[in-house]
C-alpha positions as CSV (number, residue, x, y, z in Angstrom):
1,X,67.7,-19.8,-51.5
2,X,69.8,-22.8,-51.0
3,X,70.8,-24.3,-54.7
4,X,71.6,-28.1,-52.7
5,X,69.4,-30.1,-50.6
6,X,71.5,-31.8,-47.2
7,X,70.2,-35.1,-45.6
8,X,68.0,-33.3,-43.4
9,X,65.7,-32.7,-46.4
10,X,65.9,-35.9,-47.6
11,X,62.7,-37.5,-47.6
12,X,63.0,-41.1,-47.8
13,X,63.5,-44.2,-45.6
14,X,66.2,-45.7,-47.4
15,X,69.5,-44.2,-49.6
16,X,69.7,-46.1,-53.0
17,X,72.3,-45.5,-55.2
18,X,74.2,-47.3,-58.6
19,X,76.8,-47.5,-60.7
20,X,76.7,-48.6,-64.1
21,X,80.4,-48.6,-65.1
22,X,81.5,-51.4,-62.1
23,X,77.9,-52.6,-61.1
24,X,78.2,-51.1,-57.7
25,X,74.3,-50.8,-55.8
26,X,73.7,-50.6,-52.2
27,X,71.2,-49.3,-49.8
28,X,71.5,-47.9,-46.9
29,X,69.1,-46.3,-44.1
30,X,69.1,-43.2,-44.1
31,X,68.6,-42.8,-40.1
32,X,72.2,-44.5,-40.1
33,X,73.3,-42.0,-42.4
34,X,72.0,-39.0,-40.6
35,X,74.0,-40.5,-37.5
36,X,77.2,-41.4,-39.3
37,X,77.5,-38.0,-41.7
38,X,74.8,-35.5,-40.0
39,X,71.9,-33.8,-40.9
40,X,73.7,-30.4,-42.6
41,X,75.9,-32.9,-45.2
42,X,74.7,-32.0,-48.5
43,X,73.0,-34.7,-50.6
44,X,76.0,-34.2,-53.7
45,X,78.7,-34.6,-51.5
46,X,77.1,-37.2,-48.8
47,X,77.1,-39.9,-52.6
48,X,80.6,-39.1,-52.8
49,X,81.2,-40.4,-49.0
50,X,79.0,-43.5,-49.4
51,X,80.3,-44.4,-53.3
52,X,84.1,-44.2,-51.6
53,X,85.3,-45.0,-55.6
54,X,88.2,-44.4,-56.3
55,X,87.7,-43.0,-59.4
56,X,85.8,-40.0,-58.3
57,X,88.6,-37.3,-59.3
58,X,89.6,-39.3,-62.3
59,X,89.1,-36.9,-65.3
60,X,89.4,-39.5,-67.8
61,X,87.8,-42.3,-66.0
62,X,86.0,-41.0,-63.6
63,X,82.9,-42.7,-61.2
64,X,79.4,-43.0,-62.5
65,X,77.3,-43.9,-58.9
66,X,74.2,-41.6,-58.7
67,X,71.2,-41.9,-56.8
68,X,68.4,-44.5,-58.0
69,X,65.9,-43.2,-59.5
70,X,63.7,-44.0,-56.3
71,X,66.0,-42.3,-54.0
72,X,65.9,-38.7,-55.5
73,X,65.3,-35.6,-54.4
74,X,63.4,-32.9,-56.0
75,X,65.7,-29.3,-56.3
76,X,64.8,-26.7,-54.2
């Protein structure tokens, strides 16, 4: 049993995601994605690609981009 869904399970036309700390939204197809990243990229670390903040490591100030509600997955 797999405990992370990759873009090949992604079931949606379109990648939305948002950040409320700098305002950051954007969508993006998610056909484009599965030829830029691949199908076997998992979801978690495929937001961290696309975000590219550079707060994502900071401990003390660190990135709030998810996925929009519309855009999520349900777990496995």
């Amino acid at each position: 049993m797999r405990l992370y869904h990759t873009l090949a399970d992604y079931p949606h036309e379109m990648v939305e995601i948002e950040c409320a700390k700098c305002g950051r939204h954007g969508r993006l197809r998610t056909s484009r994605l599965l030829a830029e990243h691949g199908p076997d990229i998992k979801v978690p670390d495929l937001l961290r690609e696309i975000a590219q903040c550079p707060n994502w490591d900071n401990m003390n100030e660190g990135c709030q981009a998810h996925y929009s509600p519309s855009s999520r997955v349900e777990r496995p």
